[in-house]
C-alpha positions in Angstrom: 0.0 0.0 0.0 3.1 2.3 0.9 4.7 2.2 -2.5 1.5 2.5 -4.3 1.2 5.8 -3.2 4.5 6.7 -4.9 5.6 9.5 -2.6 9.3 9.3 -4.0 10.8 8.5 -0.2 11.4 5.9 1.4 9.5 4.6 3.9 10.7 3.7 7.7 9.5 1.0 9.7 10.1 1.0 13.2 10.6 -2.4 15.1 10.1 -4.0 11.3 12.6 -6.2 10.6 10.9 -8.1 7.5 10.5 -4.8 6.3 10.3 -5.3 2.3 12.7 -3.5 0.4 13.0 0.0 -0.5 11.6 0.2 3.6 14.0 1.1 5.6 14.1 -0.8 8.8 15.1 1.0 11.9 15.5 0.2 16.0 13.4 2.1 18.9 14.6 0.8 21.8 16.9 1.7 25.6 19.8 0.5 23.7 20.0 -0.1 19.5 23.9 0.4 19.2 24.0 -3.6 18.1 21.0 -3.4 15.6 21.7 -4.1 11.7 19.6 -3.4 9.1 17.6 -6.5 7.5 19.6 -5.0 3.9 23.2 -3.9 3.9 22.6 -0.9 1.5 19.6 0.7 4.6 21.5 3.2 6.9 21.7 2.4 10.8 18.9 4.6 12.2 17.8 5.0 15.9 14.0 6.3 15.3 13.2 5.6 19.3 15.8 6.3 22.0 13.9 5.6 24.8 15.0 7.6 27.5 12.4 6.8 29.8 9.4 4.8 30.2 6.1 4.8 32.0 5.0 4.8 35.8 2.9 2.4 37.1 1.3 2.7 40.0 2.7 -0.8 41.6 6.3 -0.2 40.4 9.2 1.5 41.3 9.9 4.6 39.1 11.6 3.8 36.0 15.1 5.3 35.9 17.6 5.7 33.6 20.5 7.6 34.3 21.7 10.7 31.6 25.2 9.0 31.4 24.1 5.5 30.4 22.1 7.6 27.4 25.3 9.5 26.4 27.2 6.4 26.4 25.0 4.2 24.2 24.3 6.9 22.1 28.0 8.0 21.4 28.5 3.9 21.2 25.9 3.7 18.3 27.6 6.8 16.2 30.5 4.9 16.4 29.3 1.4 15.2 27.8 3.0 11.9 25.0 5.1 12.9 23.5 7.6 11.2 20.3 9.2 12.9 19.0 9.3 16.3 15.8 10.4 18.1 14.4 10.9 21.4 10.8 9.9 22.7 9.7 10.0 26.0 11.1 12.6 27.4 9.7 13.9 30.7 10.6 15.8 34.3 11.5 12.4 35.7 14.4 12.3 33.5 15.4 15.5 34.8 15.6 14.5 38.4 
């Protein structure tokens, strides 16, 4: 359906990886500096850095640290990729 609509871009599919080709399969995820592309011609690309998640009422607060962030991303510009992004950004991370 994608392709039929012949947009001229390629299309990214997060988490997808049978994504058919000219998709470009990418990683969301705490840590994605491993993650390959299913093709070897796709770029490395980080659409999810999860920095976060969310509270539940019966659970300790979810806590990730700003260092461990920094490190994993500066580990996944250096094993090849090419574009990161952040989701779940709140206070709690600020704290």
């Amino acid at each position: 359906m994608a392709e039929a609509l012949n947009v001229g871009e390629p299309w990214i599919m997060c988490q997808q990886d049978d994504a058919p080709q000219p998709m470009i399969n990418t990683c969301n995820g705490f840590y994605c500096d491993s993650f390959k592309p299913n093709n070897e011609t796709s770029p490395k690309m980080w659409t999810e850095n999860w920095t976060g998640w969310f509270k539940s009422w019966d659970s300790p607060d979810p806590h990730r640290p700003a260092e461990d962030v920094a490190f994993v991303v500066a580990r996944f510009f250096q094993r090849g990729g090419i574009m990161r992004n952040v989701v779940r950004w709140s206070i709690q991370n600020l704290l």
